[in-house]
C-alpha positions as protocol buffer text, in pm:
chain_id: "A"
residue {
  index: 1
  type: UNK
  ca { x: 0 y: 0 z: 0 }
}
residue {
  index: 2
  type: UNK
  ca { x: 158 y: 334 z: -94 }
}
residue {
  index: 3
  type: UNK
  ca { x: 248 y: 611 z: 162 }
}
residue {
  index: 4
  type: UNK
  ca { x: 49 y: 952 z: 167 }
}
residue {
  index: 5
  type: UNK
  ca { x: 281 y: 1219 z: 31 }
}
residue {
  index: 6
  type: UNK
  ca { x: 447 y: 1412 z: 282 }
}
residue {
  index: 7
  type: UNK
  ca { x: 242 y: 1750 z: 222 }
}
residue {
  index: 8
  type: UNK
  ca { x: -101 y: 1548 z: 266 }
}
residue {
  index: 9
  type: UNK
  ca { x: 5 y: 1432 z: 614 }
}
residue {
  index: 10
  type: UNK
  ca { x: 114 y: 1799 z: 656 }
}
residue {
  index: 11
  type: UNK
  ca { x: -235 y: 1931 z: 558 }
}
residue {
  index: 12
  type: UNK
  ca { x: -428 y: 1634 z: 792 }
}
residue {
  index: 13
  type: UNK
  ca { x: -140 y: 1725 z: 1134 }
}
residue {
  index: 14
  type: UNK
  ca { x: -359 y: 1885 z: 1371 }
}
residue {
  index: 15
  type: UNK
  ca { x: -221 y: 2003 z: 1718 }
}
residue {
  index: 16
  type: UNK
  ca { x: -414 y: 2098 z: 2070 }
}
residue {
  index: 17
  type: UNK
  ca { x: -451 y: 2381 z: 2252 }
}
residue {
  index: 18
  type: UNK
  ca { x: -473 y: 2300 z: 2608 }
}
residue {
  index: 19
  type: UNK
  ca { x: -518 y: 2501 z: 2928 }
}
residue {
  index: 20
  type: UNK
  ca { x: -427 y: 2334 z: 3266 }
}
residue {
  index: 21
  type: UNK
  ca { x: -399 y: 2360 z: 3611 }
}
residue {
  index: 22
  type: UNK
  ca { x: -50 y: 2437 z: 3751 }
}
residue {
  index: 23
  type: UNK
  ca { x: -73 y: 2206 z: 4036 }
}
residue {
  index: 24
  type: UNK
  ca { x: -338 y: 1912 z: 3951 }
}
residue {
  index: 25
  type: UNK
  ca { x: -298 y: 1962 z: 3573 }
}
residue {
  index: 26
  type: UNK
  ca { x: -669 y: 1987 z: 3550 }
}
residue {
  index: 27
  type: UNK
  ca { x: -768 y: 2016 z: 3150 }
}
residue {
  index: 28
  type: UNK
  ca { x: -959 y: 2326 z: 3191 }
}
residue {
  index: 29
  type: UNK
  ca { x: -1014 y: 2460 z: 2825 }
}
residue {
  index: 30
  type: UNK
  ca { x: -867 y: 2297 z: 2459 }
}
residue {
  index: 31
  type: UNK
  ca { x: -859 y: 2381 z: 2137 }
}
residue {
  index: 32
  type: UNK
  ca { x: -765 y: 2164 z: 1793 }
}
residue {
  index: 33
  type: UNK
  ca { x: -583 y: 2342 z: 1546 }
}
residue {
  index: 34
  type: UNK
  ca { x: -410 y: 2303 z: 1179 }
}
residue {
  index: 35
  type: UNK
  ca { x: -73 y: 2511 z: 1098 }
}
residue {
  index: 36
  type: UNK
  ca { x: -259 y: 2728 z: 877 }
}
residue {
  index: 37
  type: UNK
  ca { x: -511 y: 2860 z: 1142 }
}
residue {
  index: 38
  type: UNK
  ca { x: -184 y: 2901 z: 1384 }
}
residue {
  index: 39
  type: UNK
  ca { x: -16 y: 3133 z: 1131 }
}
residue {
  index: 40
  type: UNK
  ca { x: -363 y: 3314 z: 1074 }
}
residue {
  index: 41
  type: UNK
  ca { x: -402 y: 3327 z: 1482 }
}
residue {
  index: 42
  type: UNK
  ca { x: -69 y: 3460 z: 1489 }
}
residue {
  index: 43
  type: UNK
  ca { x: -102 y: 3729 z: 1183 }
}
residue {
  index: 44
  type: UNK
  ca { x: -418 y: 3884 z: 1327 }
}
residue {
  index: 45
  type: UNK
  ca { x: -294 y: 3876 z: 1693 }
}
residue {
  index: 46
  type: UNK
  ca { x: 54 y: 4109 z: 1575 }
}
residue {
  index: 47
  type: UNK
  ca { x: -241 y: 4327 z: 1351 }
}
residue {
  index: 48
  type: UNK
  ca { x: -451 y: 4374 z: 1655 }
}
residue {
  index: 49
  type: UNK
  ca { x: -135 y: 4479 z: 1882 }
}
residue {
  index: 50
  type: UNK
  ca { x: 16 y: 4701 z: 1587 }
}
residue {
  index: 51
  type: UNK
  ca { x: -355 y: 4882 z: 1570 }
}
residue {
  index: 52
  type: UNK
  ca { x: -391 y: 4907 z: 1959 }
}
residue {
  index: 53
  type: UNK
  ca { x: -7 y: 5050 z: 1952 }
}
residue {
  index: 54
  type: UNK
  ca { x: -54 y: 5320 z: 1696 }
}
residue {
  index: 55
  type: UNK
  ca { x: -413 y: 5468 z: 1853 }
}
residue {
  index: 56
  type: UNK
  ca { x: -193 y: 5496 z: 2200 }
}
residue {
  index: 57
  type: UNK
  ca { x: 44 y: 5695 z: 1979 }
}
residue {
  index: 58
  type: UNK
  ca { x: -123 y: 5905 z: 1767 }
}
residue {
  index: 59
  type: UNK
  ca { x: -427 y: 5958 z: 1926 }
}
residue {
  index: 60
  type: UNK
  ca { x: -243 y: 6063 z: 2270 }
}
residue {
  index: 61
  type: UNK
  ca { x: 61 y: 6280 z: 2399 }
}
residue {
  index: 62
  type: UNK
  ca { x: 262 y: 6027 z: 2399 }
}
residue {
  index: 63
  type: UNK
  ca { x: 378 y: 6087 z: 2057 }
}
residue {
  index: 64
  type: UNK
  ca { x: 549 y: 6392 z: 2139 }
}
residue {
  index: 65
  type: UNK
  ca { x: 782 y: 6107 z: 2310 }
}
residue {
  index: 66
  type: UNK
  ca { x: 802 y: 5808 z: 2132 }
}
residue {
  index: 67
  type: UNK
  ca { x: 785 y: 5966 z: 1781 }
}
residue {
  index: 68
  type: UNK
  ca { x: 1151 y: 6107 z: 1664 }
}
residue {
  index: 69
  type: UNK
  ca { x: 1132 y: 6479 z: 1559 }
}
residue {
  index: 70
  type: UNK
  ca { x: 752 y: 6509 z: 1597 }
}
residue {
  index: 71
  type: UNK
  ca { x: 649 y: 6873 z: 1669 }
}
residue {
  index: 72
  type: UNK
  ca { x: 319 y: 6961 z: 1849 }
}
residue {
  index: 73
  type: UNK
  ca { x: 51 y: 7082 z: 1671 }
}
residue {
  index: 74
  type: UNK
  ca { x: 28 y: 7410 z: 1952 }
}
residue {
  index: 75
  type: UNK
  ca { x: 435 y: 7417 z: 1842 }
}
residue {
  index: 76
  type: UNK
  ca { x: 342 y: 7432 z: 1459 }
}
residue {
  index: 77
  type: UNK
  ca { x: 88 y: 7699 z: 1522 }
}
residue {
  index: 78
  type: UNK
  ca { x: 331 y: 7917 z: 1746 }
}
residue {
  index: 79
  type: UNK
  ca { x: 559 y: 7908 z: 1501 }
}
residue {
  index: 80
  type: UNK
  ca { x: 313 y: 8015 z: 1205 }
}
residue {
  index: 81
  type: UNK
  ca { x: 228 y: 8274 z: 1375 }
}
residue {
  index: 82
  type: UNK
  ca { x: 578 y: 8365 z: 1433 }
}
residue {
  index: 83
  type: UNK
  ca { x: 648 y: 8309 z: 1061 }
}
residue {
  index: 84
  type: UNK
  ca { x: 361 y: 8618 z: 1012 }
}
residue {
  index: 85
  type: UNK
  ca { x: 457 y: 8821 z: 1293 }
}
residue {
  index: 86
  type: UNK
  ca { x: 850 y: 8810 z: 1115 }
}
residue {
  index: 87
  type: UNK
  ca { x: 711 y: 8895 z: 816 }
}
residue {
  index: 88
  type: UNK
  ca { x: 487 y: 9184 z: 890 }
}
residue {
  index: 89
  type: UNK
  ca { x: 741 y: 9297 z: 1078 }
}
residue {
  index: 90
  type: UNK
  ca { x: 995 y: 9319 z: 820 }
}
residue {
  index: 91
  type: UNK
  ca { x: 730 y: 9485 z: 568 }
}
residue {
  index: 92
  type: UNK
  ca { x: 742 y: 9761 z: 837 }
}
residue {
  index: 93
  type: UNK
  ca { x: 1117 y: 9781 z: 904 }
}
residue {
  index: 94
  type: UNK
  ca { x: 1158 y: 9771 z: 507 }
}
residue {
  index: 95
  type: UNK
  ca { x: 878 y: 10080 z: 481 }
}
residue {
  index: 96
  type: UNK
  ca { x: 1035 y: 10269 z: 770 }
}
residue {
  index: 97
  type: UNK
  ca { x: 1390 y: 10229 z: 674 }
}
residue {
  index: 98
  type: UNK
  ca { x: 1314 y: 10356 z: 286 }
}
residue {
  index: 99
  type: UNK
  ca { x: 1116 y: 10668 z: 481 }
}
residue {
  index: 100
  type: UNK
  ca { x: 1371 y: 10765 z: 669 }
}
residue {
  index: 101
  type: UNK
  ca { x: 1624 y: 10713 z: 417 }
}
residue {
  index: 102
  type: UNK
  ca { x: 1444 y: 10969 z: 182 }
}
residue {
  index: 103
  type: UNK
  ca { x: 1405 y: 11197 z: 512 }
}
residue {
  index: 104
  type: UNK
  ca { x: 1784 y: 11170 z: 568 }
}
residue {
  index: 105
  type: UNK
  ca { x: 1837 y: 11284 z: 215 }
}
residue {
  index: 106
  type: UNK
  ca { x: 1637 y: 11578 z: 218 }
}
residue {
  index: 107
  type: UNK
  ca { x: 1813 y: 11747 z: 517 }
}
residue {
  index: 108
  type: UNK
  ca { x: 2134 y: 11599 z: 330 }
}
residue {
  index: 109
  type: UNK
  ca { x: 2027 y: 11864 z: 17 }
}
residue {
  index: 110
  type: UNK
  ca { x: 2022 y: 11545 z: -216 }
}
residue {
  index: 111
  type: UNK
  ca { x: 1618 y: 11579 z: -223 }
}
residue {
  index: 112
  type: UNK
  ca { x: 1419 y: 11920 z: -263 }
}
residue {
  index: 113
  type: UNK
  ca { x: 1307 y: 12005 z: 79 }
}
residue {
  index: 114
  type: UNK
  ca { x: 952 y: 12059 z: -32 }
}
residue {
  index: 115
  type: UNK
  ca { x: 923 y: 11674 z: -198 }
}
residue {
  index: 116
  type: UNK
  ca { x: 931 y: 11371 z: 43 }
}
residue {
  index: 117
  type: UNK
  ca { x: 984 y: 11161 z: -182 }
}
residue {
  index: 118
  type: UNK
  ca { x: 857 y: 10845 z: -8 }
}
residue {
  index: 119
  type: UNK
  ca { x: 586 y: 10921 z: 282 }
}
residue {
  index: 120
  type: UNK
  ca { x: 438 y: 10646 z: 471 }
}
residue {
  index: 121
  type: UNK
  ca { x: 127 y: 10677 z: 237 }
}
residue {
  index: 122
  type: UNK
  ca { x: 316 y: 10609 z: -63 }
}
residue {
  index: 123
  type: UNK
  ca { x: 513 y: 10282 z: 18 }
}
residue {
  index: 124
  type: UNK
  ca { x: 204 y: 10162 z: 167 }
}
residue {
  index: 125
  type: UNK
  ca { x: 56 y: 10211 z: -202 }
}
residue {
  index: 126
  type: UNK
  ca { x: 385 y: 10067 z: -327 }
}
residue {
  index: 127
  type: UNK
  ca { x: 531 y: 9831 z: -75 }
}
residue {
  index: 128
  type: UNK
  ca { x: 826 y: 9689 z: -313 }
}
residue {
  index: 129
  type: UNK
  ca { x: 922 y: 10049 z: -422 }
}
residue {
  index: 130
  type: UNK
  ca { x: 1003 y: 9984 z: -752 }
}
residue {
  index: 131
  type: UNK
  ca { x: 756 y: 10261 z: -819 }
}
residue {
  index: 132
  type: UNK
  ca { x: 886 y: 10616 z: -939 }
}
residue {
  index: 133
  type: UNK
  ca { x: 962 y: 10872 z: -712 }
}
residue {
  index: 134
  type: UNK
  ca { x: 750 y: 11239 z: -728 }
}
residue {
  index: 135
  type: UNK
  ca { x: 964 y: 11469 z: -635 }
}
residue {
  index: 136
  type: UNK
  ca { x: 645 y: 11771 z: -648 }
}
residue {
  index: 137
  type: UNK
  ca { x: 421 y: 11842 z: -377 }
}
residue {
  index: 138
  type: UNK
  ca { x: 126 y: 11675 z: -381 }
}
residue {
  index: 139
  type: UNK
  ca { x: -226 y: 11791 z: -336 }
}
residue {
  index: 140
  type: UNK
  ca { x: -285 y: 11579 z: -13 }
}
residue {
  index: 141
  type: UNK
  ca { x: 83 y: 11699 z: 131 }
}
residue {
  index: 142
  type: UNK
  ca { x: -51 y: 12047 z: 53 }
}
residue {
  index: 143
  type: UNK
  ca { x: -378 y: 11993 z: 227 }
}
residue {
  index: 144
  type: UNK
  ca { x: -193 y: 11818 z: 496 }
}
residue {
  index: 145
  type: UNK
  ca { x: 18 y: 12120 z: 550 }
}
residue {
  index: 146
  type: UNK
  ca { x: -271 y: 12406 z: 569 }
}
residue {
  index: 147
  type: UNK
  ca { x: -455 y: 12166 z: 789 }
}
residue {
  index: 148
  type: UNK
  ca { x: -168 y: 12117 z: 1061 }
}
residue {
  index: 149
  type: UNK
  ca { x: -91 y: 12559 z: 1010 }
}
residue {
  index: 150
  type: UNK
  ca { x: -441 y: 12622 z: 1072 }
}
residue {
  index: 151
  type: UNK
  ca { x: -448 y: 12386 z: 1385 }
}
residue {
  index: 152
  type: UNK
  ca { x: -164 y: 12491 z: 1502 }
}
residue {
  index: 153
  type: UNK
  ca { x: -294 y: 12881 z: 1504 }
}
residue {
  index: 154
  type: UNK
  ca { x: -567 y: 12785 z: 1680 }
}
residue {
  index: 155
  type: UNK
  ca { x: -369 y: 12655 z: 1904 }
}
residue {
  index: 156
  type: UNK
  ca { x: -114 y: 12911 z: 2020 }
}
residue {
  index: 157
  type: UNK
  ca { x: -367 y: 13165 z: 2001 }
}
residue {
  index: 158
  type: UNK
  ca { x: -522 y: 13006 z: 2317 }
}
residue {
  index: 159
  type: UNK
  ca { x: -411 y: 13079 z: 2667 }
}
residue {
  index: 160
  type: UNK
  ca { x: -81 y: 12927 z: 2770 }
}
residue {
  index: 161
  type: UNK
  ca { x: -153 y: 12680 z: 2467 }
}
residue {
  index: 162
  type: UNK
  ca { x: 254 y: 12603 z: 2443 }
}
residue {
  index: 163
  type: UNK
  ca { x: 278 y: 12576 z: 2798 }
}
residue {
  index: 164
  type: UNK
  ca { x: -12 y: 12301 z: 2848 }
}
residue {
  index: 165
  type: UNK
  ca { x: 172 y: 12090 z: 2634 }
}
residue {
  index: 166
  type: UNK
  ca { x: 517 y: 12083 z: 2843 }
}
residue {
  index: 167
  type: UNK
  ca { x: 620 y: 11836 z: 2570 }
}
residue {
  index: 168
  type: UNK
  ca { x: 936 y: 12017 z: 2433 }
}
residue {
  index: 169
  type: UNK
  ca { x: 1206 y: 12291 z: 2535 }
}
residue {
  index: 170
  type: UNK
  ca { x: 1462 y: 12519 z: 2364 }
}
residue {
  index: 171
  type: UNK
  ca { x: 1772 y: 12292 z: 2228 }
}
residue {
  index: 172
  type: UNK
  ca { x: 1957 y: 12611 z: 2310 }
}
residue {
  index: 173
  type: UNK
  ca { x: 1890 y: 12977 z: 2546 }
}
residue {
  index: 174
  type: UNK
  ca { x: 1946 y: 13194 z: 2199 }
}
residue {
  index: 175
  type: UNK
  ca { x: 1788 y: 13416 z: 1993 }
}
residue {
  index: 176
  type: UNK
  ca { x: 1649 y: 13382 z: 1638 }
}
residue {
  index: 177
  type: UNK
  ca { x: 1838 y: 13479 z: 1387 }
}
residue {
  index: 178
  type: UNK
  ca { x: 1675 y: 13374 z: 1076 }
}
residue {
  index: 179
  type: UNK
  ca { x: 1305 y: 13272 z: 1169 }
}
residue {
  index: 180
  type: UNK
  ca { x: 1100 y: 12969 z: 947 }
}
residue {
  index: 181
  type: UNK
  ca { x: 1043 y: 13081 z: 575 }
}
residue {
  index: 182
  type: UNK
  ca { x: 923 y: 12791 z: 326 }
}
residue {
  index: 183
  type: UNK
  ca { x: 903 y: 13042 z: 112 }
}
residue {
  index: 184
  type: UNK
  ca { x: 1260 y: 13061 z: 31 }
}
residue {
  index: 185
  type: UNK
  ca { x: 1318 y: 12672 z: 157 }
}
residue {
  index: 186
  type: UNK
  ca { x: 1418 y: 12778 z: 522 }
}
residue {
  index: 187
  type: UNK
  ca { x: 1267 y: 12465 z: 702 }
}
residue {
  index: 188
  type: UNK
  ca { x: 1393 y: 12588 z: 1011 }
}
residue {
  index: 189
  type: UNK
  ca { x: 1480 y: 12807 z: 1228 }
}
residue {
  index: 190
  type: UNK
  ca { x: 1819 y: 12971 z: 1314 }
}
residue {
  index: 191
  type: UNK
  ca { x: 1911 y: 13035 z: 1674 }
}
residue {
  index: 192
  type: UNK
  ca { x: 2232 y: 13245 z: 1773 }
}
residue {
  index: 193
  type: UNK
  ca { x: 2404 y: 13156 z: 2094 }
}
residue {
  index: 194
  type: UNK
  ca { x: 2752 y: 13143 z: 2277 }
}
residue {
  index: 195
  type: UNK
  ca { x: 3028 y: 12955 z: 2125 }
}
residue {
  index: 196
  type: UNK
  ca { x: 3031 y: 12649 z: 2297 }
}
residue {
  index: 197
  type: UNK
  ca { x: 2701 y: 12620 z: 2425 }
}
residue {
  index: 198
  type: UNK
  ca { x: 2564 y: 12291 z: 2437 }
}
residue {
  index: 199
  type: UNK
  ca { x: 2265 y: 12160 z: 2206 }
}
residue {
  index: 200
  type: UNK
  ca { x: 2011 y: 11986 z: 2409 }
}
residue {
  index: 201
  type: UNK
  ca { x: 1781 y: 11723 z: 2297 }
}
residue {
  index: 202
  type: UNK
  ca { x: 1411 y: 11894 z: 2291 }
}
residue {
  index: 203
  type: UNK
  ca { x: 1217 y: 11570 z: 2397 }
}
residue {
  index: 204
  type: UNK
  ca { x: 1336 y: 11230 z: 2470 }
}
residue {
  index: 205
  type: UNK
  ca { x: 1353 y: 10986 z: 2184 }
}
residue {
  index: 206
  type: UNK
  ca { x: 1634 y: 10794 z: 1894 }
}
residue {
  index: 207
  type: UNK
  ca { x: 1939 y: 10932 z: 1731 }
}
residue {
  index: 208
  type: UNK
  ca { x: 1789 y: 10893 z: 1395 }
}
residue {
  index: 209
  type: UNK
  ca { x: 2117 y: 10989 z: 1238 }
}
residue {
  index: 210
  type: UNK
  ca { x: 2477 y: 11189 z: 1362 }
}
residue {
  index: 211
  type: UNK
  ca { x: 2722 y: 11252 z: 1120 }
}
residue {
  index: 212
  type: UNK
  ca { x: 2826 y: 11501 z: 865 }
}
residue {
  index: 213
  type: UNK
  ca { x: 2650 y: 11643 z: 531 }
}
residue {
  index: 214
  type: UNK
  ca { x: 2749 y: 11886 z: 280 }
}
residue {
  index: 215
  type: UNK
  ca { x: 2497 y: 12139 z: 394 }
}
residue {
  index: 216
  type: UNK
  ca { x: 2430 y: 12123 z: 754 }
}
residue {
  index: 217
  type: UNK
  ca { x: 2796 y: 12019 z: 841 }
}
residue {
  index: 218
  type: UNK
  ca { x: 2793 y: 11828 z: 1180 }
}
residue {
  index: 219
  type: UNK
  ca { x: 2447 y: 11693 z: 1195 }
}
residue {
  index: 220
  type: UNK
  ca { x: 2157 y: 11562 z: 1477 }
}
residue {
  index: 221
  type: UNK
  ca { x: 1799 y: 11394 z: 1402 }
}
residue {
  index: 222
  type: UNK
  ca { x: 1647 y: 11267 z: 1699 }
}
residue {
  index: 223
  type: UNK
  ca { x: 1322 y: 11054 z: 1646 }
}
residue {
  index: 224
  type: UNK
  ca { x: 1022 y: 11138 z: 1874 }
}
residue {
  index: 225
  type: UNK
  ca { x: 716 y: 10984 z: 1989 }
}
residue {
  index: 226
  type: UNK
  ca { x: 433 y: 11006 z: 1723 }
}
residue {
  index: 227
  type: UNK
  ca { x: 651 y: 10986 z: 1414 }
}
residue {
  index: 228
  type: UNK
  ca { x: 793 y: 11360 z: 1477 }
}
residue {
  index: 229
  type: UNK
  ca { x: 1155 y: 11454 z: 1396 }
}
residue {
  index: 230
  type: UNK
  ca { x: 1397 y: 11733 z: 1579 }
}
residue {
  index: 231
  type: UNK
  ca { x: 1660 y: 11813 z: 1357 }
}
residue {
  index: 232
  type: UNK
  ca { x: 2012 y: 11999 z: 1502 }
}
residue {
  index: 233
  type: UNK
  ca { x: 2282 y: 12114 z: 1190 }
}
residue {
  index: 234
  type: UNK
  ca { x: 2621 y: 12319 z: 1161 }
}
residue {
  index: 235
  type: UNK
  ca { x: 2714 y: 12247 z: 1488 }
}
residue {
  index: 236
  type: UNK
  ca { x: 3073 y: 12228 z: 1549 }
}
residue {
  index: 237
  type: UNK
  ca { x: 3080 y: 11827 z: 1678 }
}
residue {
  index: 238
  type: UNK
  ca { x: 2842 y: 11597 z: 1786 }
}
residue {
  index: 239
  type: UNK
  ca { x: 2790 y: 11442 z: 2136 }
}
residue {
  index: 240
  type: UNK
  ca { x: 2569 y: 11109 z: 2068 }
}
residue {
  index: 241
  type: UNK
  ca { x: 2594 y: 10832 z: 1777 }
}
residue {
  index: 242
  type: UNK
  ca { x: 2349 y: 10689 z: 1549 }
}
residue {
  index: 243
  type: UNK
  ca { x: 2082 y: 10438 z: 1758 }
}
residue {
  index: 244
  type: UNK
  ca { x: 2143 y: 10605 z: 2112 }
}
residue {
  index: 245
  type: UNK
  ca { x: 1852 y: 10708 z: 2365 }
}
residue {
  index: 246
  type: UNK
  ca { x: 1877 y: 11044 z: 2469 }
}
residue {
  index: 247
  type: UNK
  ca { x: 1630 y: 11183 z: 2705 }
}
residue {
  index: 248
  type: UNK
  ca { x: 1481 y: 11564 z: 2698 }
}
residue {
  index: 249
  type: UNK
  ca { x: 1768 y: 11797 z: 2768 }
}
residue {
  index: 250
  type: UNK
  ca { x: 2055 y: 11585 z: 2694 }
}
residue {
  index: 251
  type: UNK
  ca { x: 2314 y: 11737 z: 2526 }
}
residue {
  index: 252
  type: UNK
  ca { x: 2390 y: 11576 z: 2150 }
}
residue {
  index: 253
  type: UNK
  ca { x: 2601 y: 11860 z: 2008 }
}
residue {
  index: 254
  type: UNK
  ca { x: 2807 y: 12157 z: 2065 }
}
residue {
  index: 255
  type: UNK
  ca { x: 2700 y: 12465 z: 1811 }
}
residue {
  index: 256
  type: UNK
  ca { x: 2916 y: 12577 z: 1545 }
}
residue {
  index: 257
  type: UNK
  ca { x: 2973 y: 12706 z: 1191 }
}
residue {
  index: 258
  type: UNK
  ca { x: 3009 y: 12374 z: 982 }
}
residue {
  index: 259
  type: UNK
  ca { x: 2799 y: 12275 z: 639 }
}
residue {
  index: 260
  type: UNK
  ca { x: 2831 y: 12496 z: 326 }
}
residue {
  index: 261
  type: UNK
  ca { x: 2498 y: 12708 z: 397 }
}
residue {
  index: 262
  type: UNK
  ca { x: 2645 y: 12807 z: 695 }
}
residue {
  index: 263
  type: UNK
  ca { x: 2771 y: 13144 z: 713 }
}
residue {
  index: 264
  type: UNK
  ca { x: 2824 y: 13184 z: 1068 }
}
residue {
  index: 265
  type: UNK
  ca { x: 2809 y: 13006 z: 1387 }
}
residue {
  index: 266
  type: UNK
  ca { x: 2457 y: 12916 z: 1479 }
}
residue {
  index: 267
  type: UNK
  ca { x: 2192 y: 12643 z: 1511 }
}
residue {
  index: 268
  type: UNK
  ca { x: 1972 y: 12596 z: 1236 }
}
residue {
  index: 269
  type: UNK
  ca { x: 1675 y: 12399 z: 1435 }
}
residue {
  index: 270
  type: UNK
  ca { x: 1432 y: 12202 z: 1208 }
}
residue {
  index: 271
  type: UNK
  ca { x: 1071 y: 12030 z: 1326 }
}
residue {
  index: 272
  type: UNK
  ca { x: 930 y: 11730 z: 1121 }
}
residue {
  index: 273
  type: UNK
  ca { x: 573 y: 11569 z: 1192 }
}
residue {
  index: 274
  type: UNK
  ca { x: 488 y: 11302 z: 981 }
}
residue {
  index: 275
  type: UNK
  ca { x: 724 y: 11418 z: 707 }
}
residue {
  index: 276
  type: UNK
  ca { x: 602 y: 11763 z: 741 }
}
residue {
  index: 277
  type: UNK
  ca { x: 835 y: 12059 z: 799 }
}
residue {
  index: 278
  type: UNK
  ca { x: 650 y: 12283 z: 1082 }
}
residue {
  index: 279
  type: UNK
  ca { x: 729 y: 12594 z: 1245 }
}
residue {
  index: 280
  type: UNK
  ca { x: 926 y: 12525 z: 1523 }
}
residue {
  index: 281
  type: UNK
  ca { x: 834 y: 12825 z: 1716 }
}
residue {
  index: 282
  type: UNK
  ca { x: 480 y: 12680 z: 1710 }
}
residue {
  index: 283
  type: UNK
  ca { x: 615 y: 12378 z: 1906 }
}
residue {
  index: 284
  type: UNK
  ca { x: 907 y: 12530 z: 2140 }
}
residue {
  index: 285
  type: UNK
  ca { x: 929 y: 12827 z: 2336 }
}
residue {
  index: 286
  type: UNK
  ca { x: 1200 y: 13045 z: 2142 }
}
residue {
  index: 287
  type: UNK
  ca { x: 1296 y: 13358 z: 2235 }
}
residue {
  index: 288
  type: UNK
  ca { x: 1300 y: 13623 z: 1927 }
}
């Protein structure tokens, strides 16, 4: 009589599953099985423990552990919103820089005075300022203008109107010389004083800029509160450096005679607001 073939006796092997007592070996619970249901037992038992592990991971914290180089979701988000916060931020350093770049050029000479040639309006219309530059007044900056002048003589024609403020003092105990006159582009105001007298900040704020130009020699800006500039020039050296904190009556220069439209030594005093050359006497007590 012939044997079975060897995978027939395979496919008929059965094996038990038993459960027993430890100490009376008690048959408690058994089970018959083939091979093929073992490796079937065994495949769904390592899918059910690979499903149970990944929930526990993914569904809780303990990702942030056990997974290499995961970031929390409150992390991502943080740092999205640092990503936006970066970038509008460097919009507005870009937009302030080119302003005050175009500011420093105008009290350089390079720029008419009468043309700000990049106002916070404009790069906000133009934020990659590829745009041309207008160098002629504009009908808004010349509406701007009349509108602060006529505010502004309202303003001194009331009662101790300069001395409410208590803002701002004299950058120096002189006289005027050579008082504001558009007119002929004086955006300032010349003050005459001792040789040697110290310039005084006006108001606490930023050295905007201290160095030298062409035309107003050794030169101060100081940037205020409210986007309004104090502007020293001619003097004879200068006391702070670019970035500094000065507070309101801290000297920044000593007056002089420097800067080719200088004819004499002096301070020639200018007062931005908002890119706007005003008065200064409307501002600061000066004596005439």
């Amino acid at each position: 009589m012939p044997k079975p073939a060897q995978s027939d006796t395979a496919t008929k092997t059965r094996f038990k599953l038993i459960l027993q007592e430890e100490g009376t070996f008690a048959e408690r619970w058994s089970m018959r099985v083939q091979p093929h249901q073992l490796r079937a037992l065994a495949v769904l038992s390592a899918l059910v423990v690979a499903g149970i592990t990944y929930v526990i991971i993914a569904l809780t914290p303990l990702k942030e552990v056990v997974v290499p180089g995961y970031v929390a979701s409150e992390t991502r988000a943080m740092q999205a919103d640092s990503w936006r916060v970066t970038d509008s931020l460097s919009t507005i350093v870009d937009r302030q820089s080119r302003y005050l770049n175009n500011l420093r050029a105008i009290l350089a000479g390079d720029l008419p005075a009468d043309a700000l040639a990049i106002t916070p309006d404009m790069v906000e219309a133009d934020p990659t300022g590829t745009g041309p530059i207008d160098t002629t007044p504009t009908a808004a900056l010349d509406g701007l203008r009349e509108r602060v002048e006529e505010e502004d003589a309202f303003a001194v024609n009331r009662p101790n109107a300069l001395g409410e403020s208590g803002l701002w003092m004299p950058p120096v105990e002189g006289t005027i010389s050579s008082p504001w006159n558009p007119g002929i582009g004086h955006w300032g105001v010349d003050l005459v004083a001792p040789a040697n007298t110290a310039v005084k900040a006006v108001g606490k704020g930023s050295i905007l800029f201290a160095g030298f130009t062409s035309g107003g020699g050794h030169t101060v800006m100081i940037q205020h509160d409210e986007n309004r500039v104090s502007v020293y020039m001619h003097n004879s050296r200068t006391l702070v450096s670019t970035g500094d904190r000065v507070n309101q009556g801290e000297p920044v220069a000593i007056i002089g005679n420097t800067g080719d439209h200088s004819t004499g030594p002096h301070l020639h005093f200018e007062w931005w607001e908002s890119g706007v050359a005003i008065d200064p006497a409307l501002r600061i007590r000066l004596s005439p």
